[in-house]
C-alpha positions as CSV (number, residue, x, y, z in Angstrom):
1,X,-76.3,-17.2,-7.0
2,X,-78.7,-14.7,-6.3
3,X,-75.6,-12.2,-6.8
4,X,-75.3,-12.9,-10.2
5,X,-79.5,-12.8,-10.8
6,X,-79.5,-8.9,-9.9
7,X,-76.7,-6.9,-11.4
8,X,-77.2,-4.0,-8.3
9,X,-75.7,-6.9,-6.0
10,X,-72.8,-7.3,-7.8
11,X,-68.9,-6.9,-6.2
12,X,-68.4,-4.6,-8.7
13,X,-70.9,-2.1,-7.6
14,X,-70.6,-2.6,-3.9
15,X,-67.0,-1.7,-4.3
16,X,-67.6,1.4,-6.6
17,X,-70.5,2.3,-4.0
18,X,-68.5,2.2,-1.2
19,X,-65.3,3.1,-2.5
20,X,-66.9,6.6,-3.8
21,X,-68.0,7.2,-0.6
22,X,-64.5,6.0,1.3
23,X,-63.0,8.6,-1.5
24,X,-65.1,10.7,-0.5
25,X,-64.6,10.8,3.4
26,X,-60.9,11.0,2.2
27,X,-61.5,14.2,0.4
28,X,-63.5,15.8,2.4
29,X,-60.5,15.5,5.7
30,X,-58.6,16.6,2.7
31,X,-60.6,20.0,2.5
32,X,-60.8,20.0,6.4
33,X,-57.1,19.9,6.7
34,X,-56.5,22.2,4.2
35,X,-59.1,25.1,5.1
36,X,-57.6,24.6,9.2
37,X,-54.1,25.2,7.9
38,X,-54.0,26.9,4.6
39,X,-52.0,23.6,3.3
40,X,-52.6,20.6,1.0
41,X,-50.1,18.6,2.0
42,X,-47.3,18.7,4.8
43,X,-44.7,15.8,6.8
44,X,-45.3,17.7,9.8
45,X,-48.7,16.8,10.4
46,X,-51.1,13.9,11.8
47,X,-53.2,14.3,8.1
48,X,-51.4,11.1,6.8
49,X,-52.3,8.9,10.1
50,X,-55.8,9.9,9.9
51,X,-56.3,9.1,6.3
52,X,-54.5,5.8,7.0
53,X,-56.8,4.9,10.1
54,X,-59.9,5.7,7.3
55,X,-58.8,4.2,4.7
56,X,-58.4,0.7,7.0
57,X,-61.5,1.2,8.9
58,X,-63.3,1.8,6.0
59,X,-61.9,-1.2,4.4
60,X,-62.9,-3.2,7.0
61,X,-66.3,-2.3,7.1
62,X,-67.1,-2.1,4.2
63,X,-65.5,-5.8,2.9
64,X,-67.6,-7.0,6.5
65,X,-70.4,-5.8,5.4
66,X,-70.3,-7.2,1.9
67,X,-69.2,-11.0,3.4
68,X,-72.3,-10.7,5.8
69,X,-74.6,-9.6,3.4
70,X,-73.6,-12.0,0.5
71,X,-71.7,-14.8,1.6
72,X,-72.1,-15.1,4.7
73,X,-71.2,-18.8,5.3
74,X,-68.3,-18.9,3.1
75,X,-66.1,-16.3,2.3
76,X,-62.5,-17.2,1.5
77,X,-59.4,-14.8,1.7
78,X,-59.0,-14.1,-1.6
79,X,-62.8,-13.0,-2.0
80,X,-61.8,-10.9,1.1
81,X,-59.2,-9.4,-0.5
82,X,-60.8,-8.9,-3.6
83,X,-63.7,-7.0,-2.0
84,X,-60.9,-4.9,0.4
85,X,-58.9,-3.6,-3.0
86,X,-61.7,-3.1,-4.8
87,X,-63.2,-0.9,-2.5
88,X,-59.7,0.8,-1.9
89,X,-59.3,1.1,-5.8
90,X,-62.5,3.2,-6.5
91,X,-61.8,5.3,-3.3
92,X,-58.1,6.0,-4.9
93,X,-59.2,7.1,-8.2
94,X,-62.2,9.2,-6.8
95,X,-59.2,11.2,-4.8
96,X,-56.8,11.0,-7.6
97,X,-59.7,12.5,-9.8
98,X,-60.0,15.1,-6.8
99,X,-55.9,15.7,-6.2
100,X,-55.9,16.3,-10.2
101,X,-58.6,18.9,-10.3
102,X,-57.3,20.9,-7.1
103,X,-54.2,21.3,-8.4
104,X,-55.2,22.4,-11.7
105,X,-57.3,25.4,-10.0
106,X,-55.2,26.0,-7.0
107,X,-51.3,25.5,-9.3
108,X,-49.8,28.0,-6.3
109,X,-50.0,24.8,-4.0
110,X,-47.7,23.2,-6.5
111,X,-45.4,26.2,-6.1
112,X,-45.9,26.1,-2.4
113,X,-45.2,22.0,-2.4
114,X,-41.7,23.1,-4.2
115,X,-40.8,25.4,-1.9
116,X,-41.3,23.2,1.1
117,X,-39.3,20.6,-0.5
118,X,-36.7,22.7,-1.1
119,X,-36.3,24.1,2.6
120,X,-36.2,20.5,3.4
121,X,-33.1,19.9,1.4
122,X,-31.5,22.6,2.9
123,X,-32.0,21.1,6.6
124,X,-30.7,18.2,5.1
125,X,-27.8,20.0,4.2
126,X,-27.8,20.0,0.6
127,X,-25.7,22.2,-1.5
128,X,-27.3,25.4,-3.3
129,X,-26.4,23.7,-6.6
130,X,-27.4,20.3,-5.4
131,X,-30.6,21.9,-4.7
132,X,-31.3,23.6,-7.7
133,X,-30.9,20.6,-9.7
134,X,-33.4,18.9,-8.0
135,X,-35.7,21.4,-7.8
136,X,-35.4,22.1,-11.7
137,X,-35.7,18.4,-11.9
138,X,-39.2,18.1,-10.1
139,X,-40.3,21.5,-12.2
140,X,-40.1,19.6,-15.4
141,X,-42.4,16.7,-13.8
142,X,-44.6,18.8,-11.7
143,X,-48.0,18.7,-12.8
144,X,-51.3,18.3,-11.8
145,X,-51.9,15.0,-14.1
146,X,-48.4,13.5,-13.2
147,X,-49.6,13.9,-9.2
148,X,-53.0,12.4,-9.7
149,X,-51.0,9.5,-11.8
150,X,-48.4,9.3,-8.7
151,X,-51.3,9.4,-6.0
152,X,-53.3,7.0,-7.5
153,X,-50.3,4.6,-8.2
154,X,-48.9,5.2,-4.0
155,X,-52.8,4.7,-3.4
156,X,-53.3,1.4,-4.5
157,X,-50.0,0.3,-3.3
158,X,-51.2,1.1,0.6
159,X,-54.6,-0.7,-0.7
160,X,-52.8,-4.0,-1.7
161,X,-50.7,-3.6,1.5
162,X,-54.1,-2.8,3.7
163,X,-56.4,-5.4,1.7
164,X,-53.8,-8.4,2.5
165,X,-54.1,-7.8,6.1
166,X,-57.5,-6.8,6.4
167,X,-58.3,-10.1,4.1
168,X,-57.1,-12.1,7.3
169,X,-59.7,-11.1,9.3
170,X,-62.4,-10.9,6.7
171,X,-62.5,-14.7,5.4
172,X,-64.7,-17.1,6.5
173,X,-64.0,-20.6,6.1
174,X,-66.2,-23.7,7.0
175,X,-63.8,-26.0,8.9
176,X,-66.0,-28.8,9.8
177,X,-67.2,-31.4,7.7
178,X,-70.6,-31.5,6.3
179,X,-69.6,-28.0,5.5
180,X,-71.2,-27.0,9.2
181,X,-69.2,-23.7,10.6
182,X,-67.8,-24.2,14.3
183,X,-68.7,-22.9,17.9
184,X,-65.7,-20.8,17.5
185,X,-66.1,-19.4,13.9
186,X,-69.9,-18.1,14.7
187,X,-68.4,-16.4,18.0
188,X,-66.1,-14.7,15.8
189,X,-68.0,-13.5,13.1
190,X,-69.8,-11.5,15.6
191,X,-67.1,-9.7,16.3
C-alpha cells in the first residue's frame, strides 16, 4: 500500500522513467548506426538484432527491478506483464517521437528508404511497371508522421510479444500455504 501513499512510486511513473530512458538507449544505437554508415535504416544489417536484444534486456530489468523493489513477495504474471509493456510502451513512443522528427529534418532518408526498396523489387524480379506502381503507391503514404504512426504501432506489437514471455519469468507466486514462499522460489528470485 505504500505504492499508492507516494505518487513518485507509482507503475505509471516507473514505466515512463524507465521507458524514456530504454527509448532513449534505442535512439541513441539509432544515431550510432546511422553516423557509422550514413544510413537510418537497412535489412542488411545486425541494427534490428541489437535493438531487439535491448529492448528485452531492458524489459527484463527493468520489470525485475520494479517486482523487487515493490512487490517483492508477490508479483503475479499479469502485474509482470503489465510493468514489461508499460515500460516498452513509453520506450516506443519516445522513438516514435524521435523517428518522426528525424525524418522531418533529414526527408532525403525518405527518398533514400524509396530507392532501396525499389532496388529490392527489382532483385525480386519485379516488372518496371510493377515497380512504379508500388513505388508511386508508397509516395502517396510516405511521411514522416505516417512512419512514426507505423513504428510506434510495429513497436508495441514486439512489446506485447516481448512482455508475454518476459512476464514468465518475472512473476512471483507464493505456492505454499500460509502464504510462505518455497526453498525453490527464493533460489530463483536471486537469479
Amino acid at each position: 500500500m505504500e505504492q499508492s501513499q507516494n505518487p513518485k512510486n507509482t507503475l505509471s511513473t516507473h514505466c515512463m522513467k524507465y521507458g524514456a530512458i530504454t527509448g532513449a538507449a534505442l535512439i541513441v544505437l539509432q544515431l550510432l548506426f546511422f553516423f557509422s554508415t550514413g544510413m537510418f535504416n537497412s535489412s542488411q544489417t545486425y541494427i534490428g538484432l541489437a535493438s531487439i536484444i535491448l529492448i528485452v534486456a531492458s524489459l527484463f530489468y527493468f520489470s525485475k527491478q520494479y517486482r523487487n523493489e515493490f512487490s517483492p513477495d508477490f508479483f503475479s504474471y499479469g502485474s509482470a506483464f503489465k510493468t514489461s509493456f508499460l515500460t516498452g510502451f513509453y520506450a516506443s513512443i519516445v522513438v516514435a517521437f524521435f523517428v518522426y522528427v528525424f525524418y522531418k529534418f533529414k526527408p532525403e532518408l525518405l527518398i533514400q528508404s524509396l530507392i532501396e526498396i525499389e532496388n529490392s523489387f527489382r532483385e525480386t524480379g519485379y516488372s518496371d511497371n510493377e515497380i512504379e506502381m508500388m513505388i508511386n503507391l508508397m509516395q502517396s503514404m510516405w511521411s514522416p508522421g505516417l512512419l512514426a504512426f507505423s513504428h510506434l504501432f510495429g513497436e508495441t506489437i514486439r512489446v506485447v510479444l516481448f512482455s508475454l514471455i518476459i512476464a514468465i519469468f518475472i512473476k512471483k507466486t507464493n505456492t505454499l500455504s500460509g502464504g510462505e514462499v518455497s526453498q525453490f522460489e527464493r533460489d530463483m528470485s536471486k537469479i
